[in-house]
N, CA, C and O atoms as a printed pandas DataFrame, in Angstrom:
     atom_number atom_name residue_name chain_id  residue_number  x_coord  y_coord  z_coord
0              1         N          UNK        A               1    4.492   -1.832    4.456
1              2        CA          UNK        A               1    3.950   -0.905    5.404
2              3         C          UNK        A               1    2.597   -0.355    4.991
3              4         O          UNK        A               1    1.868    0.172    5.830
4              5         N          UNK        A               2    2.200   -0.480    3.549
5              6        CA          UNK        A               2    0.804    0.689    2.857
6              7         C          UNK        A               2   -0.085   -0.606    3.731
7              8         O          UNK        A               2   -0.917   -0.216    4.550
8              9         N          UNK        A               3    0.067   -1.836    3.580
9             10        CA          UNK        A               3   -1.168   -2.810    4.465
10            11         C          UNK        A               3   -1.855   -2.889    5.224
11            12         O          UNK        A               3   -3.067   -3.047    5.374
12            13         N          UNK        A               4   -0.111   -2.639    6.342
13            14        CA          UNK        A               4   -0.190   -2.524    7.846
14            15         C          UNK        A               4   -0.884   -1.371    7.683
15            16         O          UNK        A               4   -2.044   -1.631    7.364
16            17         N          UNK        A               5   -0.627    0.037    7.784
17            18        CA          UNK        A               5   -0.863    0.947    7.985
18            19         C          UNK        A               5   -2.542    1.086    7.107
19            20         O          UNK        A               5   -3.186    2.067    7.480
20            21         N          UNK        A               6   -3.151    0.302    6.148
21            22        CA          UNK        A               6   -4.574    0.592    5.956
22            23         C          UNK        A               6   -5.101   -0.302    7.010
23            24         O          UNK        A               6   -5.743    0.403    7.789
24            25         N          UNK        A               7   -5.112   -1.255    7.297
25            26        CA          UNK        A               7   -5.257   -1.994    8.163
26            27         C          UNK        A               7   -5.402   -1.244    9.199
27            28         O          UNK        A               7   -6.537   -0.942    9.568
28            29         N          UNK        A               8   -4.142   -0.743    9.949
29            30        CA          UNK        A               8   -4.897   -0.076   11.507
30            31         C          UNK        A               8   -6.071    0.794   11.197
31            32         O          UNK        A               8   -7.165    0.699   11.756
32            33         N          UNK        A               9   -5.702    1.800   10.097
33            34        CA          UNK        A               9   -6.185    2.587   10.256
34            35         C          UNK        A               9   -8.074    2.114    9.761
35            36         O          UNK        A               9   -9.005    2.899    9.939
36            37         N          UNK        A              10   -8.215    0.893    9.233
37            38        CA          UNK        A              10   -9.736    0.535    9.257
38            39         C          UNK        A              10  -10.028    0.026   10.099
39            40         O          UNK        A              10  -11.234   -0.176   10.245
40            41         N          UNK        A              11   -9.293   -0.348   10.882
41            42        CA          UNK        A              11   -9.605   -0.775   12.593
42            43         C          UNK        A              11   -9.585    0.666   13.599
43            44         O          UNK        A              11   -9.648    0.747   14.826
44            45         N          UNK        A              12   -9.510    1.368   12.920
45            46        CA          UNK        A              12   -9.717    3.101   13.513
46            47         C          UNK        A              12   -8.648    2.851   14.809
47            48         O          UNK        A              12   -9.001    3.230   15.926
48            49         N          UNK        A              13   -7.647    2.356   14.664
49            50        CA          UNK        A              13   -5.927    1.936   15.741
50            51         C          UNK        A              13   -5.326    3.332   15.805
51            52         O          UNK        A              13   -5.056    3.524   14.619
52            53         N          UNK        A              14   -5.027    4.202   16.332
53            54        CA          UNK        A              14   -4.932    5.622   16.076
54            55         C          UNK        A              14   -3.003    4.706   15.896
55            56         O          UNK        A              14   -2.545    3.621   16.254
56            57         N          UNK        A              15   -2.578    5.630   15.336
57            58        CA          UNK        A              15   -1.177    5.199   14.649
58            59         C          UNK        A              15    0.204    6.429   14.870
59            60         O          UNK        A              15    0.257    7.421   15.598
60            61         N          UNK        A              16    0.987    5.981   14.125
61            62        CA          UNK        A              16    1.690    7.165   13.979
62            63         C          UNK        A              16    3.191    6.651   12.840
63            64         O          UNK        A              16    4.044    5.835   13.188
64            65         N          UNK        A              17    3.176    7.144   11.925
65            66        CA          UNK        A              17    3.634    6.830   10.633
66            67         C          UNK        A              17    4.906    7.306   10.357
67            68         O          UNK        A              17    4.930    8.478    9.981
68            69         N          UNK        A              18    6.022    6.702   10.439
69            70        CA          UNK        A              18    7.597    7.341   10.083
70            71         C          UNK        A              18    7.896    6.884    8.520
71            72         O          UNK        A              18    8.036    5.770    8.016
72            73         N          UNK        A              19    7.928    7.973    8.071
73            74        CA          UNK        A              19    8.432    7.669    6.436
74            75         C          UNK        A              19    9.302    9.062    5.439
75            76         O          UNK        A              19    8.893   10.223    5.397
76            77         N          UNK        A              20   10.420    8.585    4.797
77            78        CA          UNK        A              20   11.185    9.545    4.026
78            79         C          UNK        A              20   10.469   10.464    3.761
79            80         O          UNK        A              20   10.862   11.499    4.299
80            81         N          UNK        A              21    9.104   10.641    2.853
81            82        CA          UNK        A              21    8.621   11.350    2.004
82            83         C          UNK        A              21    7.322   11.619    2.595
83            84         O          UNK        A              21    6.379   10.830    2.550
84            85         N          UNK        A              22    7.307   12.495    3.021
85            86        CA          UNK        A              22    5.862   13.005    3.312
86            87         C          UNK        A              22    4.714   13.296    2.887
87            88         O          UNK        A              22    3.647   13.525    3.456
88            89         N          UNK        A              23    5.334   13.239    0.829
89            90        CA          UNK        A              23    4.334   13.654    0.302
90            91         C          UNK        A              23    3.664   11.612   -0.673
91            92         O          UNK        A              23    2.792   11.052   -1.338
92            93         N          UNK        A              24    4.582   11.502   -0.173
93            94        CA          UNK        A              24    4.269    9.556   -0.582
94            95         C          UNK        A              24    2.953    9.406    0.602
95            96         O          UNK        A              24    1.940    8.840    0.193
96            97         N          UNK        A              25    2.965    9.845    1.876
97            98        CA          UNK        A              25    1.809    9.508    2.626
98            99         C          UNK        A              25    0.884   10.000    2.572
99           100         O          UNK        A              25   -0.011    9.739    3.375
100          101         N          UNK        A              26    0.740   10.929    1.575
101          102        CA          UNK        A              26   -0.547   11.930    1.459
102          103         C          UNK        A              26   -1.004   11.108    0.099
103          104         O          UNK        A              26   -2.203   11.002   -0.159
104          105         N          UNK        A              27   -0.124   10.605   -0.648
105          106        CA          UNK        A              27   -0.656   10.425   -1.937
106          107         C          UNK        A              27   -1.046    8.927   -1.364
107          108         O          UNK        A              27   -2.236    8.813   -1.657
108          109         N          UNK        A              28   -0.633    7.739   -0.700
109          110        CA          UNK        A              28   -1.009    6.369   -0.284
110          111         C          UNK        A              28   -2.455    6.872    0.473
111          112         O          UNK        A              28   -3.528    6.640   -0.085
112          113         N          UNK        A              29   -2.403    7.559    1.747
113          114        CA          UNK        A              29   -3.703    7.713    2.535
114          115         C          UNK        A              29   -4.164    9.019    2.930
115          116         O          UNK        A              29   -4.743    9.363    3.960
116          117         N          UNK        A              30   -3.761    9.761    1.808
117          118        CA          UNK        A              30   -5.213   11.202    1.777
118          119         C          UNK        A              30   -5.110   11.805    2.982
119          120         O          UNK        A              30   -4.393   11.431    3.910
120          121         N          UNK        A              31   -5.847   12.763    2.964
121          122        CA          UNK        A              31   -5.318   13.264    4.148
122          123         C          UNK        A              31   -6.093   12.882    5.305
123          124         O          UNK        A              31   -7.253   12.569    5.038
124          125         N          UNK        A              32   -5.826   12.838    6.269
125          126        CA          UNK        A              32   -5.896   12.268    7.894
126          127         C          UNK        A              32   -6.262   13.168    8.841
127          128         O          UNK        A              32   -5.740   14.282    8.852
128          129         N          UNK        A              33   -7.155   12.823    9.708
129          130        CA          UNK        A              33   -7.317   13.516   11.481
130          131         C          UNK        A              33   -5.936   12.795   11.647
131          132         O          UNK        A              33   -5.276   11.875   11.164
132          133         N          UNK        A              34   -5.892   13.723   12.580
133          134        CA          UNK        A              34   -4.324   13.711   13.297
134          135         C          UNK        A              34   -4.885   13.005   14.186
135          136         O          UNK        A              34   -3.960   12.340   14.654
136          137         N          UNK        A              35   -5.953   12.690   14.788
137          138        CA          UNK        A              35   -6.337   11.498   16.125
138          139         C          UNK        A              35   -6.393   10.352   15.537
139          140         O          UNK        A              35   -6.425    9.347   16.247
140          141         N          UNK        A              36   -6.416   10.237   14.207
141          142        CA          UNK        A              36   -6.051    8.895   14.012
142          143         C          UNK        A              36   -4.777    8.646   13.356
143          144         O          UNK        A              36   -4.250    7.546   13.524
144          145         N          UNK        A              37   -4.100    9.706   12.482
145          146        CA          UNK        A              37   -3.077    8.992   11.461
146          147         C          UNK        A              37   -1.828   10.072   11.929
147          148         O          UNK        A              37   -1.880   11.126   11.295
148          149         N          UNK        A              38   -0.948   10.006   12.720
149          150        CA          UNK        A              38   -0.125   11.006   12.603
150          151         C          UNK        A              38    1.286   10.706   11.611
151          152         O          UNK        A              38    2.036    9.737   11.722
152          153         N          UNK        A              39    1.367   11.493   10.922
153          154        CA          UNK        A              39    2.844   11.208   10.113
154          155         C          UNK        A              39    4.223   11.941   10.343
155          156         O          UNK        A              39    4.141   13.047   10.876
156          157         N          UNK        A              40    5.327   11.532   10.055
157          158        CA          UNK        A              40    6.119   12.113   10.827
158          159         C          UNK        A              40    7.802   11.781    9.505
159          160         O          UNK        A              40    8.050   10.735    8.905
160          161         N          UNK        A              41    8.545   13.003    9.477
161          162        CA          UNK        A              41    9.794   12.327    8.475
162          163         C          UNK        A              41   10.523   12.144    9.143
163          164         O          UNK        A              41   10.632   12.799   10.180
164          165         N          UNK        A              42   11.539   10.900    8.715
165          166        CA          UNK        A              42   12.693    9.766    9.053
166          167         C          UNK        A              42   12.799    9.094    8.539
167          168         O          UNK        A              42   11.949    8.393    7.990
168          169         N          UNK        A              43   14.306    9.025    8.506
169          170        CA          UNK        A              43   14.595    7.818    7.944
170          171         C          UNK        A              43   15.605    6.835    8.997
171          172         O          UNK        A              43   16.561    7.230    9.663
172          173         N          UNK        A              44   15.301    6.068    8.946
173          174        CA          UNK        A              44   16.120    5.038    9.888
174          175         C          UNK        A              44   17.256    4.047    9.877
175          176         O          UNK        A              44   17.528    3.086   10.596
176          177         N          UNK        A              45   17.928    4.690    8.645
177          178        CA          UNK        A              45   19.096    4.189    8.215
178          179         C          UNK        A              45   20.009    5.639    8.219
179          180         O          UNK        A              45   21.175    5.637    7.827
180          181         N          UNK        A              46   19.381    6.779    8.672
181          182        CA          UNK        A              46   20.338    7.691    9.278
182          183         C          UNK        A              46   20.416    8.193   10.666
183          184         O          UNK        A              46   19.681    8.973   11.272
184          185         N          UNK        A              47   21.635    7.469   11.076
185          186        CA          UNK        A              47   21.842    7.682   13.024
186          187         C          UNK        A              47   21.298    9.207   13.562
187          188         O          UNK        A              47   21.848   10.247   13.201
188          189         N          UNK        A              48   20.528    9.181   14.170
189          190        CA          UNK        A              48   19.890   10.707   15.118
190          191         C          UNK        A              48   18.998   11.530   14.255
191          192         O          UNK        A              48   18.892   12.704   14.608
192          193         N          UNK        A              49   18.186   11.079   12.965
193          194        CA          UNK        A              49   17.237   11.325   12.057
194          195         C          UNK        A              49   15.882   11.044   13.037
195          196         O          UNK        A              49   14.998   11.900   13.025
196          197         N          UNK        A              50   15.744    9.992   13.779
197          198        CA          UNK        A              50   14.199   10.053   14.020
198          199         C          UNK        A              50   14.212   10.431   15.721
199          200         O          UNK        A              50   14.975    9.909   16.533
200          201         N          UNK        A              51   13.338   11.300   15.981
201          202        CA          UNK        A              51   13.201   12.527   16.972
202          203         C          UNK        A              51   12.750   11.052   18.565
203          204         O          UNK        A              51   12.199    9.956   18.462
204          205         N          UNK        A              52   13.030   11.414   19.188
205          206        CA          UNK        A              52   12.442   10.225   20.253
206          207         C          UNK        A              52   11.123   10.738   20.278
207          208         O          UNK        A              52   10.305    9.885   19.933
208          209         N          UNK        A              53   10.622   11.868   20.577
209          210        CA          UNK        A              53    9.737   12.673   20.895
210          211         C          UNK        A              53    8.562   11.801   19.929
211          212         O          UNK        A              53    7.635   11.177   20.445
212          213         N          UNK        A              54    8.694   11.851   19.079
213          214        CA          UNK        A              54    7.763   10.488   18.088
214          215         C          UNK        A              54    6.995    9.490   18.758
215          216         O          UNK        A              54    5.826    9.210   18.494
216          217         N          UNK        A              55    7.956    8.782   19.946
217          218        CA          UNK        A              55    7.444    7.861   20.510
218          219         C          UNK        A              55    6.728    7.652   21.932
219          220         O          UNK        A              55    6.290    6.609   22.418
220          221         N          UNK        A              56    6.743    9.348   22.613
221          222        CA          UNK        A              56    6.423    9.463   23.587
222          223         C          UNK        A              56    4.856    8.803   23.439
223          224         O          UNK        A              56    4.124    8.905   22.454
224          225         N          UNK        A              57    4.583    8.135   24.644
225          226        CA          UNK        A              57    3.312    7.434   25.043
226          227         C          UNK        A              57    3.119    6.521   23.888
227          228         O          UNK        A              57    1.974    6.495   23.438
228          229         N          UNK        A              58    4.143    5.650   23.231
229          230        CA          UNK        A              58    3.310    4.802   22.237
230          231         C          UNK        A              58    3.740    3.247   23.007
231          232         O          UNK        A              58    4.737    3.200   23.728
232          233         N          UNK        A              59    3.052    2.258   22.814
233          234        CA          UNK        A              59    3.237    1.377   23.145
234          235         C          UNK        A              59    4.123   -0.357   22.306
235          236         O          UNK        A              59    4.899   -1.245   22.659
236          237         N          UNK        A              60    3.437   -0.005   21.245
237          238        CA          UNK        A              60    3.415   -1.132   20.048
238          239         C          UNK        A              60    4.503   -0.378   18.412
239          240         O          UNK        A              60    4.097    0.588   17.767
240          241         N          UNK        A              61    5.343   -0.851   18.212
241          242        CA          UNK        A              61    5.978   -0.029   17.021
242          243         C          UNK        A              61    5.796   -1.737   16.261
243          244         O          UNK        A              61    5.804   -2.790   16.898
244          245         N          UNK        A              62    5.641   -1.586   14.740
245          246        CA          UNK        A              62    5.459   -2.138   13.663
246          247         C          UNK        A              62    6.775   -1.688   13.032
247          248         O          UNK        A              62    7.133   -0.523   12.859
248          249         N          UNK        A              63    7.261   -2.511   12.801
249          250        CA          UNK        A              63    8.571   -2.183   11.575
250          251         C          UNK        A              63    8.612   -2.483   10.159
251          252         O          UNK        A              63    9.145   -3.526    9.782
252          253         N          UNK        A              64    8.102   -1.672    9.346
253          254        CA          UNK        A              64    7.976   -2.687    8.164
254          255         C          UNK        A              64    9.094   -2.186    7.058
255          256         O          UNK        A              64    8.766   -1.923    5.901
256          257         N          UNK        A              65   10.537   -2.077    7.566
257          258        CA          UNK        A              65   11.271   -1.340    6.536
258          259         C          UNK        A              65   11.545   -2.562    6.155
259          260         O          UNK        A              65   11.082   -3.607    6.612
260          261         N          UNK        A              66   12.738   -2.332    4.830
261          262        CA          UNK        A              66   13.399   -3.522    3.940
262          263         C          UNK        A              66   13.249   -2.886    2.903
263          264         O          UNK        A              66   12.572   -1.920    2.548
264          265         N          UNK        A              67   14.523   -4.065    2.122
265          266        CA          UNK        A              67   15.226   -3.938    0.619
266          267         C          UNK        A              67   15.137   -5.184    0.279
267          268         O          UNK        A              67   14.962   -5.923    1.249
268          269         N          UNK        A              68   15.195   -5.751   -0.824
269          270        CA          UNK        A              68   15.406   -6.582   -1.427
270          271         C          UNK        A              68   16.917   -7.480   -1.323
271          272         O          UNK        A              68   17.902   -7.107   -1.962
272          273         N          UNK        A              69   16.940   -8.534   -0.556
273          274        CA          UNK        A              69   18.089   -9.423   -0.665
274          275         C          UNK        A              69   19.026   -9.838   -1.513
275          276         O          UNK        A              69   20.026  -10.482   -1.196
276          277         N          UNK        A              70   18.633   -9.373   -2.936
277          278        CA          UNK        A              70   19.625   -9.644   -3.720
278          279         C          UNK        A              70   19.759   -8.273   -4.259
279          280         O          UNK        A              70   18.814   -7.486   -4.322
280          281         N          UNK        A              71   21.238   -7.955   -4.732
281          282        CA          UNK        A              71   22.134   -7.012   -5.344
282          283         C          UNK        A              71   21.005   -6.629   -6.739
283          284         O          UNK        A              71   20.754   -7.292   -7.746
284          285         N          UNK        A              72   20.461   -5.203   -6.254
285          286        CA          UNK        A              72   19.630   -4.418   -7.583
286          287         C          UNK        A              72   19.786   -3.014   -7.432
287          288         O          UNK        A              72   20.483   -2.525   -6.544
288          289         N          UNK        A              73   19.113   -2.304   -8.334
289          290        CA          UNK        A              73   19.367   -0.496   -8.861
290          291         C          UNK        A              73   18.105   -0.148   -7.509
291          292         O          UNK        A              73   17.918    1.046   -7.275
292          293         N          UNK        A              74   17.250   -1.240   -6.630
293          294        CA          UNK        A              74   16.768   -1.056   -5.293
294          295         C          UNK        A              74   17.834   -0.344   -4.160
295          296         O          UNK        A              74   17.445    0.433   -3.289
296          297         N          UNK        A              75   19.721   -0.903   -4.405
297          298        CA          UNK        A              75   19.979   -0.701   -3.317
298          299         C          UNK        A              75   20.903    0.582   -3.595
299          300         O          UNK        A              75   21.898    0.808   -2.906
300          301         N          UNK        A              76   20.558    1.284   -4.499
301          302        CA          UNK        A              76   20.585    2.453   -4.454
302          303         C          UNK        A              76   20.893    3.687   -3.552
303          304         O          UNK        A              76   20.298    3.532   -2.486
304          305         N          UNK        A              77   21.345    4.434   -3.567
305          306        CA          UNK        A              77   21.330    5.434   -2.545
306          307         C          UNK        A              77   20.770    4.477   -0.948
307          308         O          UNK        A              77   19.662    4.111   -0.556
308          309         N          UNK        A              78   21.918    4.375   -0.482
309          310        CA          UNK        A              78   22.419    3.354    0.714
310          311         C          UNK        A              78   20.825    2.543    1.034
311          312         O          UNK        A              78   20.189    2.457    2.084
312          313         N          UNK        A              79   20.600    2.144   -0.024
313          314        CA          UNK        A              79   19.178    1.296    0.529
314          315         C          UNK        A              79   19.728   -0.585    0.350
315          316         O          UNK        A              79   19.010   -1.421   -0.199
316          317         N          UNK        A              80   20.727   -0.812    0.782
317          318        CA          UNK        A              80   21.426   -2.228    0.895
318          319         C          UNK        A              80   20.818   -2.846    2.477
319          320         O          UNK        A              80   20.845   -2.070    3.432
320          321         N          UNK        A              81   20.256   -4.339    2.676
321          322        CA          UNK        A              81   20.157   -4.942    2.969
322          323         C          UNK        A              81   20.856   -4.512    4.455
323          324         O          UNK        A              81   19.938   -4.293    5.246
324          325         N          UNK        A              82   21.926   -4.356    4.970
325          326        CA          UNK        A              82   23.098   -3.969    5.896
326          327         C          UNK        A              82   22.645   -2.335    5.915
327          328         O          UNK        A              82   23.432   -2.043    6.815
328          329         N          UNK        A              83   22.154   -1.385    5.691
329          330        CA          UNK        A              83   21.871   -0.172    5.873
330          331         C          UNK        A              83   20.415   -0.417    6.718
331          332         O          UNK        A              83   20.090   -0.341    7.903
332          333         N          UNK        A              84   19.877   -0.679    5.731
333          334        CA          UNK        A              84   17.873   -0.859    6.052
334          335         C          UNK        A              84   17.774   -2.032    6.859
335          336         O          UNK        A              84   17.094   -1.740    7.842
336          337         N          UNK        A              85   18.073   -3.010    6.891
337          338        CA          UNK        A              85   17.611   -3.623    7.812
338          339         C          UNK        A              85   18.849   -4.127    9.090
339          340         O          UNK        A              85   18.727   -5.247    9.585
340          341         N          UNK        A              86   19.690   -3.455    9.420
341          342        CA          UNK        A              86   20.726   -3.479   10.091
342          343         C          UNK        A              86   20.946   -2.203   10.878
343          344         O          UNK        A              86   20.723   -2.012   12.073
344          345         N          UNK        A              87   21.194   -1.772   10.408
345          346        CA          UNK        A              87   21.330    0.075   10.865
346          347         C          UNK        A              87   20.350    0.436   11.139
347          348         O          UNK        A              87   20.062    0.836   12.267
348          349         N          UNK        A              88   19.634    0.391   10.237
349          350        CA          UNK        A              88   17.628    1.047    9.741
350          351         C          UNK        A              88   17.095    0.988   11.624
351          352         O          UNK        A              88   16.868    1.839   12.485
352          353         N          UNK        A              89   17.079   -0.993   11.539
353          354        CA          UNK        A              89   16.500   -1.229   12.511
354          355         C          UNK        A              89   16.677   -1.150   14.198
355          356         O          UNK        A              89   15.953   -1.240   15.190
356          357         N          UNK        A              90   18.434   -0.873   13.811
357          358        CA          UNK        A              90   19.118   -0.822   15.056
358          359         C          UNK        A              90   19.006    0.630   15.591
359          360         O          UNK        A              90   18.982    0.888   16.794
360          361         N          UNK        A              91   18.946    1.471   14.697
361          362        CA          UNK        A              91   18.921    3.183   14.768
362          363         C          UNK        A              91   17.093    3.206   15.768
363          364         O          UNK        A              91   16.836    3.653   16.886
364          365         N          UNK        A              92   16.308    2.620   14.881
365          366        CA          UNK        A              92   14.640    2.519   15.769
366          367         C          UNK        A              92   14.821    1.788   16.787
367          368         O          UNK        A              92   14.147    2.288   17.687
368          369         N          UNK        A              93   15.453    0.709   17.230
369          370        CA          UNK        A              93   15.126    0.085   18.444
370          371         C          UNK        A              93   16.063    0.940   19.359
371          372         O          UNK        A              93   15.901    0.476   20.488
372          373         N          UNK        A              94   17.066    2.081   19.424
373          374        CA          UNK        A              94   17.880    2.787   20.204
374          375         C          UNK        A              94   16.963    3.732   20.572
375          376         O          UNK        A              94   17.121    3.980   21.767
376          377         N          UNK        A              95   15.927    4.479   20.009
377          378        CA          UNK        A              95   15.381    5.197   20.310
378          379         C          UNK        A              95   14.197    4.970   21.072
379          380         O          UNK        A              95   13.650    5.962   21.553
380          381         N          UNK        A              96   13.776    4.008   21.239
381          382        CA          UNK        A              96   12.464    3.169   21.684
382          383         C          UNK        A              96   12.210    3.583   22.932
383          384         O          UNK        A              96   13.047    2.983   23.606
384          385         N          UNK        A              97   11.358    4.456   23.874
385          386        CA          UNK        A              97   10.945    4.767   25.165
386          387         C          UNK        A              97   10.826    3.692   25.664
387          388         O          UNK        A              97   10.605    2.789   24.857
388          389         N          UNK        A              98   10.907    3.313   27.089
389          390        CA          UNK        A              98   10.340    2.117   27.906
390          391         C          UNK        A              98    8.873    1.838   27.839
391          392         O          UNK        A              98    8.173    0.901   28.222
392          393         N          UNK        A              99    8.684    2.770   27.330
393          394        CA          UNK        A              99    6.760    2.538   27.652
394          395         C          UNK        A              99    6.373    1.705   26.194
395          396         O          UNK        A              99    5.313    1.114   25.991
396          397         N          UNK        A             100    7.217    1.792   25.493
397          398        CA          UNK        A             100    6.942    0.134   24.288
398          399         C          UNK        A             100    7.587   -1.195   24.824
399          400         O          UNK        A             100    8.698   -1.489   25.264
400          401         N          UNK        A             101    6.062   -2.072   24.530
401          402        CA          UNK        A             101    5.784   -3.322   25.176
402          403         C          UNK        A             101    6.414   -4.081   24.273
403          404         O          UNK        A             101    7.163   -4.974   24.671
404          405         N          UNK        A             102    6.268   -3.914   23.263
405          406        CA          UNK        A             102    6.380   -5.023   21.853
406          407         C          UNK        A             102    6.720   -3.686   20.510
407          408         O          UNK        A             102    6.488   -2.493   20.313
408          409         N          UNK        A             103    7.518   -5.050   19.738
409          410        CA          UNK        A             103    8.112   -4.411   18.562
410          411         C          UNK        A             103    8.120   -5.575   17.467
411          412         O          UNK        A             103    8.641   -6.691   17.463
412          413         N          UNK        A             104    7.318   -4.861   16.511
413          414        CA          UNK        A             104    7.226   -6.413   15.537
414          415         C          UNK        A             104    8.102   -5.815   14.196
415          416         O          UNK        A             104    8.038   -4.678   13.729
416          417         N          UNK        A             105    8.922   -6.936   13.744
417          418        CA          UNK        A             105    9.767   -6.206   12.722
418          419         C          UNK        A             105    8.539   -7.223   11.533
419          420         O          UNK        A             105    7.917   -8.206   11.936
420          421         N          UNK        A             106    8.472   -6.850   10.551
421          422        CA          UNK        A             106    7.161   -7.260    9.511
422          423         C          UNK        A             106    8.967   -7.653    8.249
423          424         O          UNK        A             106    9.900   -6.863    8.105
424          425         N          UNK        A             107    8.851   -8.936    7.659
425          426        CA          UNK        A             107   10.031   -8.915    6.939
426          427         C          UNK        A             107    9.548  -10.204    5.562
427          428         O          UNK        A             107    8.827  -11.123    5.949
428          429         N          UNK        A             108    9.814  -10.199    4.607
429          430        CA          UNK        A             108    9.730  -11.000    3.287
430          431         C          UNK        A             108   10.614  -11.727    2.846
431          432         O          UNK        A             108   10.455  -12.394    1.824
432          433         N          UNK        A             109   11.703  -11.721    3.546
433          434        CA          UNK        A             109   12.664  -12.393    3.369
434          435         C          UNK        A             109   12.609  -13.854    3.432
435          436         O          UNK        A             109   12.490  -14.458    4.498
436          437         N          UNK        A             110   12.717  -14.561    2.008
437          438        CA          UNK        A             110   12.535  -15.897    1.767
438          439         C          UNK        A             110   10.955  -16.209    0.956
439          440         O          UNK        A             110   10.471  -17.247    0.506
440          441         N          UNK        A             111   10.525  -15.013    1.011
441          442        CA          UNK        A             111    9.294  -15.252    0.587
442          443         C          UNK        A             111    8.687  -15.792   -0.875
443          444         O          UNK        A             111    7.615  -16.293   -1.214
444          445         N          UNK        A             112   10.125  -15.374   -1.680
445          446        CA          UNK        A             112    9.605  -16.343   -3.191
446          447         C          UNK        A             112   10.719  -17.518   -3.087
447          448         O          UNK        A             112   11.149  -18.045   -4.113
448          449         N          UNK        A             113   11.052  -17.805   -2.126
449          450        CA          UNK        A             113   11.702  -19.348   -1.940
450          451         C          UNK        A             113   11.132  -20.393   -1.055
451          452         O          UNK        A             113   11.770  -20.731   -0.058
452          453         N          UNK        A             114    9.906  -20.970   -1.351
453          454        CA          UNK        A             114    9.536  -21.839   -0.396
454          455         C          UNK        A             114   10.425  -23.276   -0.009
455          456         O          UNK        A             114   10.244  -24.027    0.949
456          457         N          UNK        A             115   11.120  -23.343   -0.759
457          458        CA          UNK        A             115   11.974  -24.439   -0.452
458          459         C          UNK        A             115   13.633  -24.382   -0.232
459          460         O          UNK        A             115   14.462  -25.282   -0.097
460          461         N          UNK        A             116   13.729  -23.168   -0.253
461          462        CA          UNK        A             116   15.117  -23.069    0.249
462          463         C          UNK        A             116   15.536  -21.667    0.270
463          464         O          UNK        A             116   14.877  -20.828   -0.345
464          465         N          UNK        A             117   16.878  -21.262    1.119
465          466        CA          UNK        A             117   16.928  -19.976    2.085
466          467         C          UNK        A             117   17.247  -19.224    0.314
467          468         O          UNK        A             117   17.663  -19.696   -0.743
468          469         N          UNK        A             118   16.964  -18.388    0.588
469          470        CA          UNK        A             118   17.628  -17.131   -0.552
470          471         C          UNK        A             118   18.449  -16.836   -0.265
471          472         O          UNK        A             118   18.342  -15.609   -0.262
472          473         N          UNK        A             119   19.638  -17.156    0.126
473          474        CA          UNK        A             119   20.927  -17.336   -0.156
474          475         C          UNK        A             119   21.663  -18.188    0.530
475          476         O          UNK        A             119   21.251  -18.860    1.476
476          477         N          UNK        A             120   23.441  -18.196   -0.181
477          478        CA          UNK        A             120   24.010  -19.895    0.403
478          479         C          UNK        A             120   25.390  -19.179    0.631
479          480         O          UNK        A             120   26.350  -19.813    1.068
């Protein structure tokens, strides 16, 4: 998500940023005009945590949550594969206004296996 999110924001993409820690987004991108960077706390692996109100008038949502596919001290405090990208994602697409066109989920999965699935 730090990519995506420098990325819009050097394309001056006015945005709007859902993340646990509020003070993780101040320390990644400094502080912000609110016409371009709005930030907002949620988490999306807890059901009725992220406000709809977030999404009024947005069009385009970026998803860039995830955990790591294999069993680590990552899946920690319910951060398992089946929480974050199951729940996580199902909890954000329930909340989604009609007025979003598109929803891109951003995912790594398979990415240090070029020749075969990461898992059997």
């Amino acid at each position: 998500g730090q990519l995506v999110t420098a990325s819009l924001l050097q394309r001056n993409i006015k945005s709007r940023l859902i993340l646990r820690d509020l003070e993780k987004a101040k320390a990644l991108f400094g502080e912000q005009d609110e016409e371009r960077l709005q930030v907002f706390k949620g988490d999306t692996r807890k059901e009725g945590d992220l406000d709809p109100s977030i999404f009024e008038g947005v069009t385009h949502v970026i998803c860039c949550t995830g955990t790591t596919a294999f069993p680590s001290r990552r899946w920690d405090d319910e951060n398992t594969p089946e929480r974050v990208d199951w729940v996580g994602v199902k909890n954000l697409i329930s909340v989604l206004p009609s007025s979003v066109k598109r929803v891109v989920l951003v995912s790594s999965i398979g990415v240090t296996k070029c020749n075969e699935l990461p898992w059997k």
